[in-house]
C-alpha positions, 0 to 999 in steps of 0.5 A: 353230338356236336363238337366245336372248336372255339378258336383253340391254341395250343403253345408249348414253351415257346412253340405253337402247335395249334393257332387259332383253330375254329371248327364245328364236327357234326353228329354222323359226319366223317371229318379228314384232317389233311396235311404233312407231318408237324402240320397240327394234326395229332395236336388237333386231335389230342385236344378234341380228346381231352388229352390236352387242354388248349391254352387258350380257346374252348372245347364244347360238346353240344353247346357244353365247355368241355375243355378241361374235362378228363378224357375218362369223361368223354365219350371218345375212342382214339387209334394212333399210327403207332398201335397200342394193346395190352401185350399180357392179354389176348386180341379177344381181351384187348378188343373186350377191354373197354366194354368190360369197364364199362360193364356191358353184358356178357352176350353183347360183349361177345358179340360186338368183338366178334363183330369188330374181330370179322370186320378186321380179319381177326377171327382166328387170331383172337386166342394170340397175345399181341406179341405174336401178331404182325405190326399190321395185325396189332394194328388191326386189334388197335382199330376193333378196340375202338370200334366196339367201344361205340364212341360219341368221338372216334379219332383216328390218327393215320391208322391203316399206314401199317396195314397191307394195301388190300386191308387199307382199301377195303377199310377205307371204303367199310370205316365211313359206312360203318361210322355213319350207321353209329351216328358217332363224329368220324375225324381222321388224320392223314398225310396223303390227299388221295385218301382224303378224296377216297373217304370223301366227307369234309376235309380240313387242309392244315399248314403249321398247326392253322386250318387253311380251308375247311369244307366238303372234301371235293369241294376243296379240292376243286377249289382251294382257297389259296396256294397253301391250301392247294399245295396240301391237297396235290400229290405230288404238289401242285406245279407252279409258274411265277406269270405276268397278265397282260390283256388275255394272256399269262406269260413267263420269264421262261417263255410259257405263254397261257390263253387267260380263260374262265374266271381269270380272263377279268383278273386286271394285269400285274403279277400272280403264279398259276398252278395246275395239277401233275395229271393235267401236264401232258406228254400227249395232246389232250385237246387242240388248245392245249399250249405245247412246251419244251422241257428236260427230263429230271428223272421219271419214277415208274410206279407201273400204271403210271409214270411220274416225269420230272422236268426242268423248265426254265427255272421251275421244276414240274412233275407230269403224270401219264398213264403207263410205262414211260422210259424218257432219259435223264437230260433229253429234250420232251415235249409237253401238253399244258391245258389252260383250261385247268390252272388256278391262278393265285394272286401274290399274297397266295389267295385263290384268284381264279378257279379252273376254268372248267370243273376239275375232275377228282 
């Protein structure tokens, strides 16, 4: 199975929940769709349900319009953040309950729910109805339903958010194999980047119902096509500086002096804004060429492992990640690493100028 979107829009009233969106999902394939709340993603995949019709562009399956066919018709199973069952029967039923539409054999219906039922930790709730299961064990029952259905076109619209972190790791890394084995096009929504990287496959990168950028998920991450594209694939997001080139080297109205390397030593002068990712501003010297630079600490979130250090430099504020515990106070002076070999540079319409100078680690 192939699926297209052939330049689709969506306008609601006087709004615009989709613009203009062309992509091609093919047969196996796990697809991401990335991006904040509001950005399209749900109204993306409503479309490629046939929950929605597109005002204007078209859906085609295998070369085949499919875009005003009933959703009954298609082969699709779609799982939202907010669970849905069916609260008069019992997990075993609900997971059951399309294979029972579509009038599978006792034997292989049962043992396809079983199957689902183990995948996602339900064996020994099958017998409960869903009001005496936990959101996160709802959720689960919402994710076997789909799966046992062997769909064409599974959607899944940020569905491990109310899962306990083990869960959502081990079904992050089970989904796509999963999926894979079936032939069947993955397409999931979320709004967290690091997700994306983890599930790997393509990724699209959404801003106000658009897809910016549309590729292989390290790939776009390595390199954005433009700011937008970038920002919605860094978290937290990408730090910026508005910059002057002049010969080879970058400076700011606050006083940050950069090397111009790589692709951005040919840039001709004038204007652009470099960006560079919160694990790539150091607290300690990475390399003998990292630029040194003086900021105010704004507030640092410890997370445990890491520690997020918001600091105040000139008129920009910029997040550094460092490993491990680090307790700076609010106000006080700390001196931070910029490694010039890791800024992108955007011209000043916001497309991509020039890549890392070196391979960015994912």
């Amino acid at each position: 199975m192939t699926l297209v979107l052939d330049r689709v829009s969506k306008r609601v009233g006087e709004e615009t929940h989709i613009c203009d969106v062309s992509l091609t999902f093919e047969r196996g394939s796990l697809n991401v769709l990335l991006g904040p709340t509001l950005s399209g993603k749900t109204s993306l995949m409503r479309l490629m349900a046939g929950l929605d019709v597109p005002t204007q562009g078209r859906v085609l399956v295998d070369g085949v319009d499919v875009t005003g066919m009933s959703v009954r018709k298609r082969s699709v199973a779609m799982v939202y953040q907010q669970f849905i069952n069916y609260p008069t029967l019992s997990v075993y039923e609900n997971i059951a309950s399309p294979l029972r539409v579509a009038k599978v054999p006792a034997t292989e219906l049962d043992r396809r729910v079983r199957e689902a039922a183990h995948l996602l930790k339900l064996d020994a709730l099958l017998d409960r109805k869903p009001l005496e299961l936990s959101g996160g064990q709802q959720q689960r029952t919402a994710l076997a339903r789909a799966i046992v259905k062997h769909a064409d076109l599974l959607l899944l619209d940020e569905p491990l958010a109310n899962l306990d972190y083990k869960l959502r790791e081990e079904l992050r890394e089970e989904l796509p194999r999963l999926f894979a084995e079936t032939g069947a096009i993955l397409v999931y929504a979320t709004t967290e980047p690091s997700e994306a990287l983890l599930l790997g496959g393509n990724t699209a990168t959404l801003d106000q119902g658009r897809v910016v950028q549309f590729g292989p998920t390290i790939e776009v991450y390595r390199r954005p096509v433009s700011l937008v594209s970038a920002q919605r694939f860094s978290d937290p997001p990408m730090n910026t500086a508005p910059v002057h080139k002049s010969g080879a080297w970058f400076r700011s109205v606050d006083g940050l002096t950069l090397p111009a390397l790589g692709e951005a030593a040919g840039l001709p002068d004038g204007d652009y804004t470099i960006g560079f990712r919160t694990n790539h501003l150091y607290l300690n010297r990475p390399a003998q060429d990292a630029v040194a630079l003086t900021a105010i600490v704004a507030i640092t979130e410890i997370t445990g492992s890491e520690s997020f250090v918001h600091v105040d430099f000139g008129s920009s504020r910029w997040v550094a990640l460092a490993h491990g515990v680090h307790e700076l106070d609010i106000g006080q002076p700390v001196e931070l690493f910029l490694d010039p070999h890791r800024i992108f540079v955007f011209a000043p319409d916001g497309s991509l100028a020039a890549a890392a100078a070196i391979r960015q680690a994912a």
